[in-house]
C-alpha positions as CSV (number, residue, x, y, z in Angstrom):
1,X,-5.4,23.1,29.3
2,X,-1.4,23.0,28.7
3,X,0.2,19.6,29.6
4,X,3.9,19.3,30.8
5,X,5.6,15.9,29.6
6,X,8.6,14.9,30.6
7,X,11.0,13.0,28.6
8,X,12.0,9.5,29.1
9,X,15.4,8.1,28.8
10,X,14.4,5.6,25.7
11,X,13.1,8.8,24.0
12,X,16.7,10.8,24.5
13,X,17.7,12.0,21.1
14,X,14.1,11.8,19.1
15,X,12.8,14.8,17.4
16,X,9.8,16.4,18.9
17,X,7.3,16.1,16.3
18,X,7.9,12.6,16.2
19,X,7.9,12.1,19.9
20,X,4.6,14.3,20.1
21,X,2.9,11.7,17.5
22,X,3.8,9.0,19.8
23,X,2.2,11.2,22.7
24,X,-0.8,12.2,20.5
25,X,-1.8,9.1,18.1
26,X,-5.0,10.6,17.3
27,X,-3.4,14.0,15.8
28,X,-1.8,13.9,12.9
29,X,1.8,15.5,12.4
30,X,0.7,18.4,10.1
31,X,-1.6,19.6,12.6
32,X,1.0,18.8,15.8
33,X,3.7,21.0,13.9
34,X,1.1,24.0,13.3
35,X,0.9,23.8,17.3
36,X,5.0,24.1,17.2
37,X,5.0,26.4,15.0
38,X,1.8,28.9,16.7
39,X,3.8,28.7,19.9
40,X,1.4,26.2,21.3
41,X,4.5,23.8,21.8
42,X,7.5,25.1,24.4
43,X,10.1,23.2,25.2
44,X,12.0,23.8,28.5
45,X,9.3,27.4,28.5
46,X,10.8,28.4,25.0
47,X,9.5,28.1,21.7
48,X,11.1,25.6,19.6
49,X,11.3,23.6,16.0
50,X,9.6,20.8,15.1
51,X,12.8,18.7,14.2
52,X,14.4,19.3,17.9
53,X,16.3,16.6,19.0
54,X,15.1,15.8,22.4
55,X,17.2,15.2,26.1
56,X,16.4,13.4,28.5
57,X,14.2,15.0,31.1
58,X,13.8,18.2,29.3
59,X,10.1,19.4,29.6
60,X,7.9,19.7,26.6
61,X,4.4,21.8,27.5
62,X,1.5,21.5,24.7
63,X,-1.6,23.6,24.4
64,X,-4.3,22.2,22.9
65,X,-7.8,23.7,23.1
66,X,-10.3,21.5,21.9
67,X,-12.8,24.4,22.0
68,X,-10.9,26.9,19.7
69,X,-10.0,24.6,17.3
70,X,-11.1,21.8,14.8
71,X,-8.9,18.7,16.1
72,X,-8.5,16.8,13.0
73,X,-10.0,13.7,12.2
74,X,-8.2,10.3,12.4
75,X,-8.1,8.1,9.1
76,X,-11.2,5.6,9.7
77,X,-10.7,1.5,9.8
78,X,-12.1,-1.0,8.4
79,X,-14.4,-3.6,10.0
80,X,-11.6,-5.8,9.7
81,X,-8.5,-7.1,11.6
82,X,-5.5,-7.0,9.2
83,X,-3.4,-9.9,8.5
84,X,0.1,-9.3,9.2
85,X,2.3,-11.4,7.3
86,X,5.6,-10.3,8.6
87,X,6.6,-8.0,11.7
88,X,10.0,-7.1,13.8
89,X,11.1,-4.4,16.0
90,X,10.9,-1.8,13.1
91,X,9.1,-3.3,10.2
92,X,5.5,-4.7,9.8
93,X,4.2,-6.3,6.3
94,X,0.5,-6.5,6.4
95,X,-1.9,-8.4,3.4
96,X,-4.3,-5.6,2.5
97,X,-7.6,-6.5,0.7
98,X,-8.6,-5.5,-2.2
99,X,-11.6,-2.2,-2.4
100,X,-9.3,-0.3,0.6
101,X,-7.6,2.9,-0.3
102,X,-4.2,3.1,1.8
103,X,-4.6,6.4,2.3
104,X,-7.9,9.1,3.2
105,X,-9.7,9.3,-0.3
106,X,-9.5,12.6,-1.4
107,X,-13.4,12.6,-1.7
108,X,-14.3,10.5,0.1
109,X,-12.0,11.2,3.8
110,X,-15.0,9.6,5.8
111,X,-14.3,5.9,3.9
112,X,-11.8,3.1,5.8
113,X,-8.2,3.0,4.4
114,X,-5.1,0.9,5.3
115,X,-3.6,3.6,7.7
116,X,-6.8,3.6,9.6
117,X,-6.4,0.1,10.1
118,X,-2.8,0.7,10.8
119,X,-3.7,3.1,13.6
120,X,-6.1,1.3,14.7
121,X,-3.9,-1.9,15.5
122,X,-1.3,0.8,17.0
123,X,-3.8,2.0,19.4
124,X,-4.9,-1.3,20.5
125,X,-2.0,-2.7,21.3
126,X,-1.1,0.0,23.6
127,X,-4.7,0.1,24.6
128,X,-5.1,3.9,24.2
129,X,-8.2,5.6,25.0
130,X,-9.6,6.7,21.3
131,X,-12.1,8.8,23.0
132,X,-10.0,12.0,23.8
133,X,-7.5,13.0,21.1
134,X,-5.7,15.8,23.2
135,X,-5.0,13.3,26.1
136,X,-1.2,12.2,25.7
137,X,-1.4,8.4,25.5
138,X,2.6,7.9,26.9
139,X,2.1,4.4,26.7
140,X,2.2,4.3,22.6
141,X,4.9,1.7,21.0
142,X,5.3,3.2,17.8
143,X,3.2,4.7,15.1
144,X,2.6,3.1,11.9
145,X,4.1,5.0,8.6
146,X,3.5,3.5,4.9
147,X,6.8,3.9,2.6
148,X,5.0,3.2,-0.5
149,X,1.7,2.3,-1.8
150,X,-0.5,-0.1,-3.8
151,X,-3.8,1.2,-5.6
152,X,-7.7,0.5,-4.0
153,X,-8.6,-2.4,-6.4
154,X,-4.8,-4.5,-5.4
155,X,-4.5,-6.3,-3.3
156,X,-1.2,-7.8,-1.4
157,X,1.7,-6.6,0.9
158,X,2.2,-3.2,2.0
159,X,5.3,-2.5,3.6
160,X,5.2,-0.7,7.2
161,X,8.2,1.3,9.2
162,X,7.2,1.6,12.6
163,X,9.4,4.2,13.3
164,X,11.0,7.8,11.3
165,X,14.4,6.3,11.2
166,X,13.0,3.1,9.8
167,X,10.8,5.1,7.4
168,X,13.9,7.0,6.6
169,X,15.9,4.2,5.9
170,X,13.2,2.1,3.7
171,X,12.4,5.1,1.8
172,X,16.3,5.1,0.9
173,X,16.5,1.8,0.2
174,X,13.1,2.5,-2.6
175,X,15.7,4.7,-3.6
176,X,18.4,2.7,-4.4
177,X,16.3,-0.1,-5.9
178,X,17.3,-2.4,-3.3
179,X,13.2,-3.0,-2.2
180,X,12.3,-5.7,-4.9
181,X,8.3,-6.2,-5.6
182,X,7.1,-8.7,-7.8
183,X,3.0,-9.0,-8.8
184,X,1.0,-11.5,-10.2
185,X,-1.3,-9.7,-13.1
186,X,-3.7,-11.9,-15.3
187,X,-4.1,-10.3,-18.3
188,X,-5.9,-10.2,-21.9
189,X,-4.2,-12.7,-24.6
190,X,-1.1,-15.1,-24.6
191,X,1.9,-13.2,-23.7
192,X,4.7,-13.9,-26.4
193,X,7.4,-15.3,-24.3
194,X,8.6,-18.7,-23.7
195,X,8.9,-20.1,-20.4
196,X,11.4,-18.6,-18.1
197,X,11.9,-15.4,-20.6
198,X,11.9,-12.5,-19.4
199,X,11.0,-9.0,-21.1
200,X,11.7,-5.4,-20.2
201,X,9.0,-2.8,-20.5
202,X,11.0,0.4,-20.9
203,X,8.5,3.2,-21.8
204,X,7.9,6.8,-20.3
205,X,4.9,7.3,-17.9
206,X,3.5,10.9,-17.2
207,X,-0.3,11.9,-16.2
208,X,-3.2,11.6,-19.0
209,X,-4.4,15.4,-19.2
210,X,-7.4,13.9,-21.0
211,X,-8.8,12.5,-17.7
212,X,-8.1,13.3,-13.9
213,X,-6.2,10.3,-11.9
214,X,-5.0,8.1,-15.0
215,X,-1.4,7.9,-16.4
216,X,-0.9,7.0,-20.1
217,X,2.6,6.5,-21.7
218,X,4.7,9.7,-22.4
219,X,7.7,9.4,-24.9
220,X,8.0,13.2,-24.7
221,X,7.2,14.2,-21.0
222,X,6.8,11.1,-19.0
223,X,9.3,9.7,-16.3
224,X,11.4,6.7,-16.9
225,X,9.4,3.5,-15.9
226,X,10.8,0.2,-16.2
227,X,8.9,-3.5,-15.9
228,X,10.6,-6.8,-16.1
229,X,7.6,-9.3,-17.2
230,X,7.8,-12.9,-17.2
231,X,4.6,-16.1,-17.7
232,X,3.7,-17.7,-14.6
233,X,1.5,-19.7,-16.6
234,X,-0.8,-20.0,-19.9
235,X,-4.1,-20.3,-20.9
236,X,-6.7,-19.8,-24.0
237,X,-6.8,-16.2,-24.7
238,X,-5.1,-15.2,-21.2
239,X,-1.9,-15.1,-19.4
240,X,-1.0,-15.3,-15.7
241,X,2.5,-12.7,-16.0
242,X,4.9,-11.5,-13.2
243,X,5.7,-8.1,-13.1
244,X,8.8,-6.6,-11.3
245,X,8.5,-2.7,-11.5
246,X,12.2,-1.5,-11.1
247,X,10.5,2.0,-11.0
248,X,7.5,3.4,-8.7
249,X,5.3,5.6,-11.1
250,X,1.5,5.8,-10.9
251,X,0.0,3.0,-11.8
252,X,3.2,1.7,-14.2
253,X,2.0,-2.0,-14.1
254,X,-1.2,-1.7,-15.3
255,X,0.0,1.2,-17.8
256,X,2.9,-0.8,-19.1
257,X,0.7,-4.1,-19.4
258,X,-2.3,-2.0,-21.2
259,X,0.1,-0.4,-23.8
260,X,1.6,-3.3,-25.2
261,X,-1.5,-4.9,-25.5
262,X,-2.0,-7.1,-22.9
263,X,-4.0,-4.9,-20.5
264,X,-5.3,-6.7,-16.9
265,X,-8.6,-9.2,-17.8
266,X,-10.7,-6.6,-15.4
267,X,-9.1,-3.0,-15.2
268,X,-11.8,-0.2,-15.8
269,X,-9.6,2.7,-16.5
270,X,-6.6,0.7,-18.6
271,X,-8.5,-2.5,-20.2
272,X,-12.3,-3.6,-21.0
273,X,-13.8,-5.2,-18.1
274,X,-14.8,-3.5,-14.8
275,X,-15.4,-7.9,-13.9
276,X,-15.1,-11.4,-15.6
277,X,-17.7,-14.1,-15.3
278,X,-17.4,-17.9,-16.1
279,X,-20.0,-17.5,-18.7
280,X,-17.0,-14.9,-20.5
281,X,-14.7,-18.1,-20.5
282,X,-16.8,-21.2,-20.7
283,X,-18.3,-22.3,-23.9
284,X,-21.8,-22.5,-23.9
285,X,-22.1,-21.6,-20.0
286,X,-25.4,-20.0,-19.3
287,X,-26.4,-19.2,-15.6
288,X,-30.0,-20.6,-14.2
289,X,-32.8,-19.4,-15.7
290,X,-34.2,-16.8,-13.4
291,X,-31.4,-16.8,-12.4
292,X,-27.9,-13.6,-11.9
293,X,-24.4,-14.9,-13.1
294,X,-22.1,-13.5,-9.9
295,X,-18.7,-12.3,-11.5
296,X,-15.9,-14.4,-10.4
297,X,-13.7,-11.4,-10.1
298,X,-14.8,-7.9,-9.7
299,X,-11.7,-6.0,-9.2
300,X,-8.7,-5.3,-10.7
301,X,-6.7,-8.7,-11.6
302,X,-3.1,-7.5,-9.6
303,X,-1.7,-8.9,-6.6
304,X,1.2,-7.8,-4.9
305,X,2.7,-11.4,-4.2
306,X,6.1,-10.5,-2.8
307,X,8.1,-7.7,-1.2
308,X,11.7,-8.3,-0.5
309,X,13.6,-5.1,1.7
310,X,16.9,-4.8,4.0
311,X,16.1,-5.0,7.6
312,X,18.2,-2.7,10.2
313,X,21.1,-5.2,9.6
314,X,21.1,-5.1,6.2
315,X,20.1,-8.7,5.6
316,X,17.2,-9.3,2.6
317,X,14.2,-10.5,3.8
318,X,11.0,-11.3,1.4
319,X,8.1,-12.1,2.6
320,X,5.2,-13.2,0.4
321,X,1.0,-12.7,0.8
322,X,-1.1,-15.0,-0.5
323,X,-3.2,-15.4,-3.6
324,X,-6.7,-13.7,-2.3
325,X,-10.0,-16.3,-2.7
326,X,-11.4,-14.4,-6.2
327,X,-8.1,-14.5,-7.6
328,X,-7.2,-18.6,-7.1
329,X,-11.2,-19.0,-7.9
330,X,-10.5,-17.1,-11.7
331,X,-7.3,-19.2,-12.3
332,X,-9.2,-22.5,-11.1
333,X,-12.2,-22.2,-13.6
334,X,-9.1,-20.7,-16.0
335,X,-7.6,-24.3,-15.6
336,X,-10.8,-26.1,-16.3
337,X,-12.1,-24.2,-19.3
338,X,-9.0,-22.7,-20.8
339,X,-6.4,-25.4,-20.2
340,X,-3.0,-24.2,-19.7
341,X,-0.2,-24.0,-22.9
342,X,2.7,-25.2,-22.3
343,X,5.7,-23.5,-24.2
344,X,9.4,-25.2,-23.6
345,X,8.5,-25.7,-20.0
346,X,6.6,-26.6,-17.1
347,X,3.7,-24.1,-15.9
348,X,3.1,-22.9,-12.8
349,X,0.4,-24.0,-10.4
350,X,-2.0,-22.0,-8.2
């Protein structure tokens, strides 16, 4: 069955991929820009390219036959409703919890991720029927793009365009280094800095050959990476640090941290742990007899605390998410049974 959309006047100028996306939520671009490309797309009753810049009123018809093809499936969501800690006409910042992927798993594409959630919150607010993907939904606000990312096991703020110029724009501004992120990482021993110090990682990061998916530093072959690293606060045999990457390689934080000897307390690939339980950290703690000891944390100990990005007038805004329940519940029995050292200055409190 073709379908013959017309174009609206607050759609005058966009390209037709992205206006199809809007039209077709539950199809994902690659696949709408095969359609283009096969001739499955006309516009006006010609063929066309995907990056057309649309008029007002011009006719776009799209043939999609559910029968003869494989519609491809949209990322799943999570049982969850996201917290969205900042949002404005073309930004949203949302909190994501830790153990999602923001993106399809590449084994595991049947698994929730952020952009399913994403979509998902899309859809409902413009209350589009998820049952039929090839129906045009012309009621759709915006679709969801993520500009960056953050790993499974972080939590924190993900940044969100809601449009391709905004994505364009943000993506620029990554760029530029004019997007500022700034984690809270708790790692192995007492970082050697005194209070409000600062300290520049500056080492190389290229992919570990030894083992697929992990990074390890690369003086020879490995991309500049950069970390600024400060204390947030002390504590017997562990530091609470705040790391500013000024670069975006793979996993840089936890890379950067692990090979200067201060790897995260629970980081399977780059430290010891894979969790951290009181008994680790209290003296002479055992757990009831009969009794399981539940690990206080069993994830990676990284939060991405703050985000700070231009909006459409160019003014900074930062917005922050705040510290999950495991996290404050490690730096809480931390406090207790590992007071804080102070060093020239007054600690931080969480």
């Amino acid at each position: 069955m073709t379908d013959h959309l017309v174009v609206p006047r607050e759609r005058h100028g966009i390209e037709l991929d992205e206006f199809l996306c809007l039209l077709y939520p539950l199809l994902n671009k690659g696949f709408l820009r095969g359609l283009i490309r096969d001739g499955k797309v006309l516009l006006d009753g010609a063929k066309t390219l995907h990056s057309k810049h649309l008029r007002t009123d011009q006719v776009v018809s799209i043939d999609i036959d559910e029968q003869g093809v494989d519609l491809p499936k949209r990322p799943v969501a999570p049982v969850l409703e996201l917290d969205v800690l900042y949002e404005d006409e073309d930004v949203l910042v949302v909190d994501k919890p830790a153990g999602l992927p923001v993106e399809p798993e590449r084994w595991a594409k049947g698994n929730a991720c952020l952009s399913g959630a994403l979509l998902d919150l899309a859809l409902k607010r413009s209350e589009v029927d998820v049952e039929h993907a090839s129906k045009p939904a012309e009621g759709m606000d915006f679709r969801p793009r993520l500009v960056h990312r953050i790993d499974k096991d972080t939590t924190g703020a993900v940044l969100v365009a809601k449009n391709i110029e905004t994505e364009r724009r943000l993506r620029e501004a990554f760029a530029e280094g004019t997007v500022h992120k700034s984690y809270l990482a708790l790692v192995e021993g007492e970082y050697p800095l005194a209070d409000g110090e600062e300290t520049l990682i500056d080492l190389p990061i290229g992919p570990d050959n030894r083992k697929s998916g992990r990074m390890r530093v690369d003086e020879n072959g490995g991309k500049a990476s950069r970390t600024l690293v400060r204390v947030e606060q002390r504590f017997g045999g562990f530091t609470l640090v705040r790391c500013s990457p000024l670069t975006g390689r793979t996993h840089q934080i936890r890379v950067h941290l692990s090979a200067t000897g201060f790897p995260l307390v629970v980081d399977p690939s780059y430290g010891r742990r894979t969790s951290l339980a009181l008994s680790e950290i209290k003296r002479g703690y055992r757990p009831k007899r009969g009794g399981s000891e539940s690990p206080l944390i069993a994830r990676l100990t990284l939060h991405a605390e703050r985000i700070a990005f231009p909006d459409s007038s160019g003014q900074l805004q930062q917005v922050e998410a705040p510290l999950p329940k495991d996290f404050q519940r490690v730096l809480k029995q931390l406090t207790k049974v590992r007071p804080p050292r102070r060093s020239g200055g007054t600690n931080s409190s969480y």
